[in-house]
N, C-alpha and C positions, 0 to 999 in steps of 0.2 A: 765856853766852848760851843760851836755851832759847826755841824755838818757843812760840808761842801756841798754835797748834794746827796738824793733820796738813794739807797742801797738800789747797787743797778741791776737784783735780779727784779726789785717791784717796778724799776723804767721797763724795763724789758719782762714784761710778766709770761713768757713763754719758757722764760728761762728758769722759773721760781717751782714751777708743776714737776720737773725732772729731778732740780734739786732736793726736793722734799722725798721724791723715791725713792731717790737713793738714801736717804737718811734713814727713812724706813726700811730698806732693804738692811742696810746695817746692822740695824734695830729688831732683826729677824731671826737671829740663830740662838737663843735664849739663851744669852750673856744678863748677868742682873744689869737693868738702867741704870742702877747708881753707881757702873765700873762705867757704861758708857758714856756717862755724862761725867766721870772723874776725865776720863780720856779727853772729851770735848772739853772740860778746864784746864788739863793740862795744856794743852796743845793753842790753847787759847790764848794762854800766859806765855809760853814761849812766844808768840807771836805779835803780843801787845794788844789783841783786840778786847778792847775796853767792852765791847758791847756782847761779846763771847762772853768774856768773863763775866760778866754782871749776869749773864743770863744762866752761863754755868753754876753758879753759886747758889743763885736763885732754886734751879731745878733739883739741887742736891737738897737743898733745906728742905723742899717739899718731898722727898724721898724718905726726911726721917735722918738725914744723914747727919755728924755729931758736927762739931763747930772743930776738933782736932783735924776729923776726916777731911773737910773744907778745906780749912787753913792752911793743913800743911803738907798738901798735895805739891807743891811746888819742892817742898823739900824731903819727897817720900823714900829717898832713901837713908834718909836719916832718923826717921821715927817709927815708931814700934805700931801703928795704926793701918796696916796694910797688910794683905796676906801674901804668902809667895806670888802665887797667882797675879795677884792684883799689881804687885810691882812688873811681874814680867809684860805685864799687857801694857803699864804708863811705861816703860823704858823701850819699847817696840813701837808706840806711841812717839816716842820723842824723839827716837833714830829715823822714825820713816816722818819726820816734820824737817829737823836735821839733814837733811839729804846734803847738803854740800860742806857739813863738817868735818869730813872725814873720805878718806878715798873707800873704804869700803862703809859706805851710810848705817847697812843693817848688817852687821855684823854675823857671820855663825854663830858666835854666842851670844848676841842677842834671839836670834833667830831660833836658834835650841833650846832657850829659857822660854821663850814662850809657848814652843811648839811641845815642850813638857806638860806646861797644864792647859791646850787648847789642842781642840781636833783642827780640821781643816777650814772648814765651815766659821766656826770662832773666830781663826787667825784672819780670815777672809773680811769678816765682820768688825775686828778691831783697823784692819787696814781701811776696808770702806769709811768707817767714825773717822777715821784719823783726816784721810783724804778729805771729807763731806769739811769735815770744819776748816780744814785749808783751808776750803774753798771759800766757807763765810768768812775765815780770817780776811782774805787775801779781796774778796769783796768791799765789808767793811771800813779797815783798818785807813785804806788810802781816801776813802768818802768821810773820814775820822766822825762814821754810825756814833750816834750820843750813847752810852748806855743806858740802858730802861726807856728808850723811845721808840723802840721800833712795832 
């Protein structure tokens, strides 16, 4: 497999300084990393980018995170490895990735599940994660990024 070409926020590196604030901004409202970075693999997988995903997995393993928790993120409503909490943030995560599956994308009860174990600030911060990896999906994905090369 070989790249089409170099991820276009490093052609355009004006573009790369914004993007990283907002990641950090996300990364601001003391959510644990290791739900941000489930969010970033979730969202990564729905979207196919091989090079999210590689790097999502990656950041977890160094988090301490177990090889269940990894693995079977993709299938987190079927296993016993996640907290209420935790589900409602990946399913808020994957309606607001989801946006044209549905005539109402995020649901009220999506929205009421998650707005039960997060303040404002939180919900704010799982949307930014959500949005921020779009973004690299949707960068990525079409440049088909090798994973672990970037």
């Amino acid at each position: 497999m070989e790249a089409r070409m170099k991820n276009p926020a490093t052609i355009i590196p004006a573009a790369m300084k914004p993007i990283m604030e907002l990641m950090k901004a996300a990364q601001s409202q003391g959510l644990p990393q290791e739900l941000m970075e489930m969010i970033h693999l979730r969202v990564s997988q729905i979207n196919g980018c091989s090079y999210c995903v590689d790097a999502g997995l990656k950041s977890l393993r160094k988090l301490g995170e177990s090889d269940e928790r990894i693995g079977l993120v993709s299938a987190w409503r079927e296993t016993p490895y996640y907290t209420d909490a935790e589900r409602a943030a990946l399913e808020l995560a994957e309606a607001s990735t989801r946006l044209a599956d549905r005539a109402d994308a995020v649901s009220d009860e999506v929205w009421d599940n998650a707005a039960d174990h997060f303040d404002e600030k939180q919900l704010a911060s799982i949307l930014l994660m959500t949005a921020v990896t779009n973004l690299f999906n949707r960068l990525n994905a079409p440049v088909r990024q090798i994973a672990g090369s970037w």
